[in-house]
C-alpha positions in Angstrom: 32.7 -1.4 -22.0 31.8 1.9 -21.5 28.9 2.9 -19.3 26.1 5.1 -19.8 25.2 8.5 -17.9 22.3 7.5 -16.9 23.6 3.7 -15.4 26.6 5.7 -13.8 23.8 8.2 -12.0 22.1 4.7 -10.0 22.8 4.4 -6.4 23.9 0.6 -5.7 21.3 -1.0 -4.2 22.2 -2.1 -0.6 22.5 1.8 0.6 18.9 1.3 1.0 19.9 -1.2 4.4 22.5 1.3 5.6 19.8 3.2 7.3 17.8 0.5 9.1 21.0 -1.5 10.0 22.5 1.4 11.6 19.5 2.3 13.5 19.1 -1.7 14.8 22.7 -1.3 16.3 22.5 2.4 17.8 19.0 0.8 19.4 21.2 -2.7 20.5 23.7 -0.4 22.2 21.4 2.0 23.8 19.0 -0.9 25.3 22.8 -2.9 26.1 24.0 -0.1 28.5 21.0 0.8 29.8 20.2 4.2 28.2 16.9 2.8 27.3 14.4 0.9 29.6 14.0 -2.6 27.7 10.9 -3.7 29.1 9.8 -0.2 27.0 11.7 -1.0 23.9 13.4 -4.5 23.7 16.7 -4.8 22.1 16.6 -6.4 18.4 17.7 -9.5 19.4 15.2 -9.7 21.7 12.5 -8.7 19.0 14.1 -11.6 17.1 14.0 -14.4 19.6 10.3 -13.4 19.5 9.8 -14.1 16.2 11.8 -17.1 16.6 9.3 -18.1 19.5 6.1 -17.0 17.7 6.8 -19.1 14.4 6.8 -22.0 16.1 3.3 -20.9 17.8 1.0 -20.4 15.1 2.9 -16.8 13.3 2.1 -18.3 10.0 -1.2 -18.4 10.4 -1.6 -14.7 11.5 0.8 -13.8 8.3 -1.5 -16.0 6.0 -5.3 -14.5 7.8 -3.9 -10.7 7.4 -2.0 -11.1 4.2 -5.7 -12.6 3.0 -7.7 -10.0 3.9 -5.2 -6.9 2.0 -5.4 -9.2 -1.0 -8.8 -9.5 -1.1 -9.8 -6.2 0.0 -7.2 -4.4 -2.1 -8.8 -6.4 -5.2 -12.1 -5.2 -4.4 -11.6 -1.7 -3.7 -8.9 -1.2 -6.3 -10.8 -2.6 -8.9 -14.6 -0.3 -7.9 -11.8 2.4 -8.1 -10.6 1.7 -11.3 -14.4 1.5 -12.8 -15.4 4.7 -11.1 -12.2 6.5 -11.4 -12.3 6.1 -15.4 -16.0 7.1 -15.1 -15.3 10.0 -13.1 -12.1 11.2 -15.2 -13.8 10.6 -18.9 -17.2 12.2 -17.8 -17.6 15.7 -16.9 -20.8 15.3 -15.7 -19.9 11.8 -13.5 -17.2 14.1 -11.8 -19.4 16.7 -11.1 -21.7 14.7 -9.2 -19.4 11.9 -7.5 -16.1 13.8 -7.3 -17.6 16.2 -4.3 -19.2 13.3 -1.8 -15.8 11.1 -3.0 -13.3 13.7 -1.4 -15.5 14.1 1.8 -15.6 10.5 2.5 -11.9 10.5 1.6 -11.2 12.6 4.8 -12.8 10.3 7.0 -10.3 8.2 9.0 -10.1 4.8 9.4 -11.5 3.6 12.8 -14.2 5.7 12.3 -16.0 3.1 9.9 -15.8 0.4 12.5 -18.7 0.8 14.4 -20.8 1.7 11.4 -19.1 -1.7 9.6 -19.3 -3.9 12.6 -23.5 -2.5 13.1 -23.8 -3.5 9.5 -22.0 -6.3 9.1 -21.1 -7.9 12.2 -17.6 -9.6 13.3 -16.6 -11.7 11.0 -14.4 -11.4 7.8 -17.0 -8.9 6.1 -16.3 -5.7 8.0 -12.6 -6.1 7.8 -12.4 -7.0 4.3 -14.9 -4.0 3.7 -12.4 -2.1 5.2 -9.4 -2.5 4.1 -11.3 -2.2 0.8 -12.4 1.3 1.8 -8.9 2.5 2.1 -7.7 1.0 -1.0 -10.3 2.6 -3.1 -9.5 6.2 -3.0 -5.8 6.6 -4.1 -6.8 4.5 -6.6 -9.7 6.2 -7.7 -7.5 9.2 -7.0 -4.6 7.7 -9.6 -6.9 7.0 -11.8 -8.8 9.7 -12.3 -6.3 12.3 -12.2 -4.8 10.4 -15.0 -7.4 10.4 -17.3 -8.2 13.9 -16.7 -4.6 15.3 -17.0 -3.8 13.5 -20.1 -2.1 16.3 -22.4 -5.2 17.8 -24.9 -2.5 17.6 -27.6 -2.5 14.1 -27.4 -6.2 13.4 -27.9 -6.5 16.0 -30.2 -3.9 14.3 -32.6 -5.8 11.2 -32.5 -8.9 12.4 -33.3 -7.5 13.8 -36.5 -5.8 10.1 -37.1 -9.1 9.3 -36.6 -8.8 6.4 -34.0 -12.0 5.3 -32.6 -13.2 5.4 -29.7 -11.5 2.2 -28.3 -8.4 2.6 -30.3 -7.9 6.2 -28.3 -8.3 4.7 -24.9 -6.0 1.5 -25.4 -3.3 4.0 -27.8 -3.6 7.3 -25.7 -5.9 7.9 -22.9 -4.1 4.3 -21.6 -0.3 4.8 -21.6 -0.5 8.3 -20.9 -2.5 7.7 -17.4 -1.1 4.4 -16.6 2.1 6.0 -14.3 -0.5 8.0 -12.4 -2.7 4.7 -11.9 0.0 2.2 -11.1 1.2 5.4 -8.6 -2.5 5.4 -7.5 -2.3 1.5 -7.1 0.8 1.8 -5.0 -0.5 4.1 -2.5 -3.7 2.3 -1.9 -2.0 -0.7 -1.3 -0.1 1.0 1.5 -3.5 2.0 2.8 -4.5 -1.6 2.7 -2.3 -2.3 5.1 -2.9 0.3 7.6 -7.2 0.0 7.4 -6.1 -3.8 7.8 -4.3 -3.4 11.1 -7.5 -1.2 12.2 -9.7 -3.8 11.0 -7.7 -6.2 13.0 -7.5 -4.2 15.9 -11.2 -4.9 17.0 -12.8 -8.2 17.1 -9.9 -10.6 15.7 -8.8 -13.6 16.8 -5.8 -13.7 14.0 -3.7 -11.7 12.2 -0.8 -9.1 12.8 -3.1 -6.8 14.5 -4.2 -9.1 16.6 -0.8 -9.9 17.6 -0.4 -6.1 18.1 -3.5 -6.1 20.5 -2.2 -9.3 22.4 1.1 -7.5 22.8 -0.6 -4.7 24.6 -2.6 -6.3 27.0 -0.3 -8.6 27.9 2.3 -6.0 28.4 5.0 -7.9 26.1 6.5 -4.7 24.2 8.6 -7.6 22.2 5.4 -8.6 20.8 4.2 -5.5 19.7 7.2 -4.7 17.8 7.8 -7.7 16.4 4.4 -7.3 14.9 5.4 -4.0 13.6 8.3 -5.4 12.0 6.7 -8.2 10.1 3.9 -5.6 9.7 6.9 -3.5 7.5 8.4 -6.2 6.0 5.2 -7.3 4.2 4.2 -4.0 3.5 7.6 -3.6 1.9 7.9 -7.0 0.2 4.4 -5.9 -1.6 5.4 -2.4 -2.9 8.4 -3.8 -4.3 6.1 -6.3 -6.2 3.7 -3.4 -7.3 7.3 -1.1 -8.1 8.6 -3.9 -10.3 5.3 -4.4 -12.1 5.3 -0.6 -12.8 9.0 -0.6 -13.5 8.1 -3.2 -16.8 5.0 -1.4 -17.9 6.5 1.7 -18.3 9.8 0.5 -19.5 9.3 2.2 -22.3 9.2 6.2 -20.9 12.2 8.2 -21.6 12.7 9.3 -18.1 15.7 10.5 -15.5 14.7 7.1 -13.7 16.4 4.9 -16.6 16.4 1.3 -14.4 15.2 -1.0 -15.9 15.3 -3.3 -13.1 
């Protein structure tokens, strides 16, 4: 059976460990003949006989309370981005007066919404939720609106002379030709999600991966720091690929150099 271009041009799949396996043994080695400190940077092994330790003192319960509060924060903010990202993108006027204060709040980082969020909202689930919200919303509004407004005038134009309505031109064009810049939108902010949670986490937690990052420090237990950080990537990975396969079926139908169909 012969093969086509396009399969022949795909990279097989488990090059993508090569990197991180390679860099666990050069770190194993280095720790192993004392070339690194390890009580600055444990050996992987180490790191792993932490994890071993931790899941049988309660890890699941900092995966579940930080998994939680992305989910529900990403769901929040993703979806007041959507709203006001098609608002912005469909309305001149709506861009002209939200677009401006949008990209300066945009620029502000992370921890510095905490005291405002913990004044406001105290220390409970609220402020980090609110959060990780906050830095979820704007590469999705972003996505979105940059999709709408970059759709090709061609396009529209054609439809108006099919005459589509109103509806029919956002679910037939405005809507597949913005959706890769959304889902892309979507992808980023749920990176973002992660990283406003462990800043969330970071102050006033009593659970969660950040927490675990925290405890780590003040107890001085580098092992539990980065084995925090790893779970920390893991998920973060384990999600994207969720959010890359999603994308990967709703736009199975571009004509693309990226021809998996995985």
């Amino acid at each position: 059976m012969r093969h086509s271009p396009a399969r022949s041009r795909e990279a097989p799949r488990w090059l993508g460990a090569v990197l991180p396996l390679s860099l666990l043994l050069v770190l194993e080695a280095a720790v192993r003949l004392d070339a690194v400190p390890a009580h600055l940077l444990p050996p992987p092994s180490e790191i792993a006989r932490t994890l071993f330790d931790l899941a049988g003192n309660g890890l699941a319960a900092h995966i579940a309370a930080s998994t939680a509060r992305v989910a529900i924060g990403f769901a929040i903010g993703s979806a007041l981005a959507v709203a006001l990202g098609a608002w912005v993108g469909l309305a001149p006027r709506a861009r002209a007066v939200l677009d401006p204060s949008f990209q300066a709040l945009r620029a502000i980082p992370s921890l510095a919404w905490v005291p405002l969020l913990l004044l406001w909202l105290g220390i409970d689930e609220a402020p980090k939720i609110t959060l990780v919200a906050i830095g979820a919303f704007f590469p999705v509004y972003m996505g979105v609106a940059s999709g709408l407004r970059d759709v090709d005038r061609k396009l529209i134009e054609v439809a108006e002379m099919a005459g589509l309505s109103p509806w029919a031109m956002v679910r037939r064009v405005l809507l597949p030709a913005s959706l890769p810049a959304v889902l892309t939108g979507l992808r980023n902010g749920l990176s973002l999600a992660w990283m406003f949670m462990v800043a969330a986490e970071l102050i006033a937690a009593t659970r969660g991966l950040g927490y675990l990052l925290t405890d780590g420090r003040e107890t001085g237990r580098a092992d539990i720091v980065l084995a925090a950080i790893v779970l920390l990537a893991l998920l973060g990975k384990l999600t994207d690929t969720g959010m890359q396969r999603l994308e990967t079926r709703w736009l199975a139908w571009r004509d693309t150099l990226d021809t998996r169909r995985g």
